[in-house]
C-alpha positions in Angstrom: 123.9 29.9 14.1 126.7 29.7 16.6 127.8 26.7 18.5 127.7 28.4 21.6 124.1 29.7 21.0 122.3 26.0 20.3 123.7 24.6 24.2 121.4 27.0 25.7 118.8 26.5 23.5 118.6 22.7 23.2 117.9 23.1 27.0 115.6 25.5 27.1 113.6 23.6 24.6 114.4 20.6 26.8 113.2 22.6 29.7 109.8 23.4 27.9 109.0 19.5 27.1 109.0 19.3 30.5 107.1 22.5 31.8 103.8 21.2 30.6 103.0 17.7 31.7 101.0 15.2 30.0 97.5 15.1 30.0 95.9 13.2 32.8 94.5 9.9 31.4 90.4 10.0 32.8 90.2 6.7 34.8 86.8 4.5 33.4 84.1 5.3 33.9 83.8 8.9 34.0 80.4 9.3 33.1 77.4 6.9 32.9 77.3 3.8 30.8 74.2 3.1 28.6 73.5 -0.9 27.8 71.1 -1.1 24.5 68.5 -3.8 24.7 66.7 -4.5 21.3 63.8 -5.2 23.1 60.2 -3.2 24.7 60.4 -2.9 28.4 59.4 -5.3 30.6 60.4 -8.8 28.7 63.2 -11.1 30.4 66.4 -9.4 28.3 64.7 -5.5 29.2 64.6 -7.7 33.0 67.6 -9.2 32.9 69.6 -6.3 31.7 68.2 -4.3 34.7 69.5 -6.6 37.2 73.0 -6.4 35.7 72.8 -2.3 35.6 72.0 -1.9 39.1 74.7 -4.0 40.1 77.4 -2.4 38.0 76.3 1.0 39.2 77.7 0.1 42.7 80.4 -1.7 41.2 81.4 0.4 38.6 80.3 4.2 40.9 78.7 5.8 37.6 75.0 5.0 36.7 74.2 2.3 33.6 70.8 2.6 32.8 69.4 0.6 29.8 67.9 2.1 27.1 65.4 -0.3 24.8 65.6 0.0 20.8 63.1 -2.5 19.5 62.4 -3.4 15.9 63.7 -4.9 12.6 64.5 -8.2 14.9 67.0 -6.9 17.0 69.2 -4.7 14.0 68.1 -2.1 15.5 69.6 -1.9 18.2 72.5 -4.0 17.3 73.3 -1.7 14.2 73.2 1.3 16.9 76.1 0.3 19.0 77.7 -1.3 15.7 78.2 2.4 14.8 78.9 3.7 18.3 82.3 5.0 19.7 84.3 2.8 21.2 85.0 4.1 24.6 83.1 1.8 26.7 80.3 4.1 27.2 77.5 2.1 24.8 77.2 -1.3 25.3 74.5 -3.8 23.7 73.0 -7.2 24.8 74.2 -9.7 22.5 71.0 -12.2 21.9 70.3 -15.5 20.0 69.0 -13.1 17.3 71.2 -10.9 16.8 74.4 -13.0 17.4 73.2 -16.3 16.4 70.8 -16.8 13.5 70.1 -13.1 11.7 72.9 -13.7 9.7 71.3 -17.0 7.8 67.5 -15.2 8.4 68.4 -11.4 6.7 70.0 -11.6 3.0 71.6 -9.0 4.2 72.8 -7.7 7.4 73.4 -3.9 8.3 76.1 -4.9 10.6 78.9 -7.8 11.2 78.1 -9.9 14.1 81.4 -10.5 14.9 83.8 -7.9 13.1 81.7 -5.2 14.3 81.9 -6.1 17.9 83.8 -6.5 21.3 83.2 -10.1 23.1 82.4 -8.5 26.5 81.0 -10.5 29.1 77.9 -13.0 29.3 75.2 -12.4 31.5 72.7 -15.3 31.8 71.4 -18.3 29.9 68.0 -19.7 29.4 65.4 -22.4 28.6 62.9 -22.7 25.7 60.1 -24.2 27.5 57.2 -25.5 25.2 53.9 -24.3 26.4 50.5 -24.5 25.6 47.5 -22.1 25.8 44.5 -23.2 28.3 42.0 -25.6 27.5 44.0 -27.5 24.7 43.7 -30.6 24.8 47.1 -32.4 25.1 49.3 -33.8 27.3 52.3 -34.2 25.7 54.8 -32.8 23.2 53.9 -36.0 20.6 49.9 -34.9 21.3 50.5 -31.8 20.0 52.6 -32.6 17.1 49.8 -35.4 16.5 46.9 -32.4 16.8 48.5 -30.5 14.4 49.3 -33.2 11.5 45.2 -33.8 12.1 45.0 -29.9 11.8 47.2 -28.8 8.7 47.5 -24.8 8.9 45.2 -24.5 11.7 47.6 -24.3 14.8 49.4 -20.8 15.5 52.5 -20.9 17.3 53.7 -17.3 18.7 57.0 -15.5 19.3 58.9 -12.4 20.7 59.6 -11.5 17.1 61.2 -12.8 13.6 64.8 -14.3 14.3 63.8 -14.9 18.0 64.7 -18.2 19.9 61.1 -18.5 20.5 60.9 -18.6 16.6 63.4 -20.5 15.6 62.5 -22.9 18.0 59.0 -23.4 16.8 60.3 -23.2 13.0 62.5 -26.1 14.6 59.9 -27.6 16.0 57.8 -27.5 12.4 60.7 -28.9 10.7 61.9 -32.1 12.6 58.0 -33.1 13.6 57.3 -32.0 10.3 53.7 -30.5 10.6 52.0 -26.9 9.2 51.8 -24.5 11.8 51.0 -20.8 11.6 54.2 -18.5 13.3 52.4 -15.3 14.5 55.6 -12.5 16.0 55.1 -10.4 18.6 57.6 -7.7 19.5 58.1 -8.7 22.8 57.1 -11.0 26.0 54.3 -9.5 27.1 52.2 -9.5 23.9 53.2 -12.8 23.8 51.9 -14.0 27.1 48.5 -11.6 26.6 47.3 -13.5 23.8 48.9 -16.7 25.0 47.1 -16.5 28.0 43.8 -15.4 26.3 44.0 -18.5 24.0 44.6 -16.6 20.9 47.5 -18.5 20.1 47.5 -22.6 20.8 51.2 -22.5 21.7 54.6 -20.6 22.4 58.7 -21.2 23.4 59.9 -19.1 26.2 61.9 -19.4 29.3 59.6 -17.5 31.6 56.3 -20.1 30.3 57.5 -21.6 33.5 56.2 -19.3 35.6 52.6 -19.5 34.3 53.3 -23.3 33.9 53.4 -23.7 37.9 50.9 -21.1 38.8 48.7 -23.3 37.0 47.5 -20.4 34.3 49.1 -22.4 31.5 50.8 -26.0 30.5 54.7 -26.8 29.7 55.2 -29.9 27.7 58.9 -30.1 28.0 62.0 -28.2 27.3 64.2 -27.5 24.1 67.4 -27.8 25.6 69.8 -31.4 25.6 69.4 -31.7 29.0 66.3 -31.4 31.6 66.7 -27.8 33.2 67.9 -28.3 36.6 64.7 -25.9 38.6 61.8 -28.5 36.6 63.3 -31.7 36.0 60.1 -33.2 35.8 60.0 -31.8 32.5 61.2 -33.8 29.6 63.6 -32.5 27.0 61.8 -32.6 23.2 64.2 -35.1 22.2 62.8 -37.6 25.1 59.3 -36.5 23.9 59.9 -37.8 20.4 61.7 -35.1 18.3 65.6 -36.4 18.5 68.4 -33.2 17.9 66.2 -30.6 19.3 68.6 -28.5 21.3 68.4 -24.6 21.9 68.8 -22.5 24.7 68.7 -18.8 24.6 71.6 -16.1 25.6 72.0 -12.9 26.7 75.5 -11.5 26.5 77.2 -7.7 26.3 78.9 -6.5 23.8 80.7 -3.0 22.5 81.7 -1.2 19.2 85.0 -2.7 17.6 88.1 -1.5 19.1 86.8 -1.3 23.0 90.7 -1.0 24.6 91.1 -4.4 26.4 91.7 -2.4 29.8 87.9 -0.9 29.7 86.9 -4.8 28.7 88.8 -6.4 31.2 87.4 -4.2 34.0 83.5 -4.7 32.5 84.2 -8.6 32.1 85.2 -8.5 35.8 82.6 -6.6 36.6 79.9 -8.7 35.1 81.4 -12.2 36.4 81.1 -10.7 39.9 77.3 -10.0 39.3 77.0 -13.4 38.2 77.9 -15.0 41.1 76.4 -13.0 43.6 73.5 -15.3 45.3 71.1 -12.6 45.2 71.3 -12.2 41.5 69.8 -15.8 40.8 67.4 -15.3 43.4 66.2 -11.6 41.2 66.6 -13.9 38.1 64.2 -16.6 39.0 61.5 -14.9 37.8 63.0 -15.3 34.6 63.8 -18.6 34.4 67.2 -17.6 33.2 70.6 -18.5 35.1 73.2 -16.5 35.6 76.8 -17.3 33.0 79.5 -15.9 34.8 82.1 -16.5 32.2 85.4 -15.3 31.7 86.2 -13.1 28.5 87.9 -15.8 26.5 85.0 -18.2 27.7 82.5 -14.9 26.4 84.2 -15.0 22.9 84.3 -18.6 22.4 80.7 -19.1 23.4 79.3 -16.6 20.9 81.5 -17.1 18.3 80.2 -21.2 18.7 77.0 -19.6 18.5 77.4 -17.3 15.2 79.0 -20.4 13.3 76.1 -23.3 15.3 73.1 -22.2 13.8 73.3 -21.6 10.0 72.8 -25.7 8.9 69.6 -25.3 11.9 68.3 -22.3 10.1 68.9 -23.2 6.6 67.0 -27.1 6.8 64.1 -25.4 9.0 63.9 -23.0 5.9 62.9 -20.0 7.9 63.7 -16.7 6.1 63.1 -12.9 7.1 63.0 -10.7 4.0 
């Protein structure tokens, strides 16, 4: 081909790159947003998780609804979004279950709880209170554990299912006061509280116990975390009550597939804090017990990578396994 002939034609071609523009980049979110909960309806995550979607809807201008996947202790759900694409369009609650202790629990795992992920943002944290059903006869945490070394095998304690903070806490519980109690697992709050309430069960962890603690339907002994929770200081922690390096309070964080682009994270992280912050959301939470954890994303990824490394000595000496 002639020199003459390739002028024209490296600027027609030149012309051509530039007839047809780029596609448009879709601005997030473009559609609605689903956030998994590994847990039934109706239990303070399914709750707590509600809260947060209604508030990113307006925030965000596309719907997030939550959609519950209960079972298998969370891996469920967590094994879902594991596998999901990550465009910021599935999201799951990162729990102490799933992003704390299933790792030491399962021999093995169907998912990575930190290679498979995206730190996101944190929602709320929350108290283990120690309850007890009505009509037992104690008055204290070193009662009970004092009924149940007179009662070897006879006591049940319940849970919101295997891998739980409610069960790890009573396996905790068991191991430091060192006494034989029976863990019965539930697959969420409300089954809890039923047979709770119906004295099926002598006694239970969970942050909303409170509730039924100061209606008067049941009795909280004290709290598992370091500190007395600020709304019932009255309450002792269990290491005042006689069981020294108790310490556990349950999260609830969000999370995406691996690879969520930082720009989509950054704008859900921001998202989230402002939720967090908002008076009203504390006031909705109360019922709870939980508090809102507006933390920023590197605050997000340190906390629940403290969390994945915290609890494997905890788990191992309580020697609670899930086959």
């Amino acid at each position: 081909m002639s020199k003459g002939l390739l002028a024209p034609l490296a600027v027609f071609a030149a012309l051509l790159g530039t007839a047809v523009p780029a596609p448009a980049q879709t601005p997030y979110p473009a559609k609605p947003i689903k956030i998994v909960v590994p847990y039934p309806p109706g239990g303070a995550t399914d709750i707590t998780t509600r809260i947060f979607a209604q508030g990113l809807t307006e925030i965000l201008g596309q719907q997030v609804f939550v959609e519950n996947k209960p079972g298998a202790a969370t891996n469920i759900g967590a094994e879902y979004v594991a596998r999901a694409a990550p465009d910021g369009y599935t999201l799951y609650v990162a729990n102490f279950a799933s992003h704390a202790v299933n790792r030491w629990l399962f021999k093995k795992l169907p998912f990575d709880p930190v290679a498979d992920f995206t730190h996101v943002a944190m929602m709320v944290r929350g108290p283990m209170f120690l309850c007890v059903k009505p009509g037992l006869n104690v008055a204290s945490v070193k009662e009970l554990i004092e009924l149940a070394r007179q009662n070897p095998g006879k006591l049940t304690y319940g849970s919101t299912g295997n891998g739980s903070p409610n069960h790890i806490s009573g396996e905790l519980l068991k191991h430091l006061a060192k006494i034989d109690v029976v863990h019965v697992p539930y697959t969420g709050s409300a089954q809890l509280y039923n047979d709770l309430l119906a004295g099926q069960i002598d006694y239970g962890f969970d942050a909303a116990a409170i509730q039924f603690h100061r209606s008067g339907k049941l009795k909280c002994l004290g709290v598992a975390s370091t500190f007395r929770w600020p709304t019932d200081p009255e309450l002792p922690t269990l290491a005042e009550s006689g069981v020294p390096g108790f310490d556990l309070v349950s999260f609830f964080g969000i999370v995406g597939p691996k690879g969520l682009p930082e720009p989509i994270v950054a704008r859900l992280n921001a998202a989230f804090v402002a939720i967090a912050k908002r008076p009203e959301t504390a006031e909705r939470l109360a019922v709870t017990a939980v508090t809102p954890f507006p933390a920023s994303l590197q605050e997000t990824r340190e906390f629940l990578l403290e969390q994945d490394k915290k609890w494997a000595p905890i788990v191992q000496a309580s020697g609670a396994k899930i086959d």
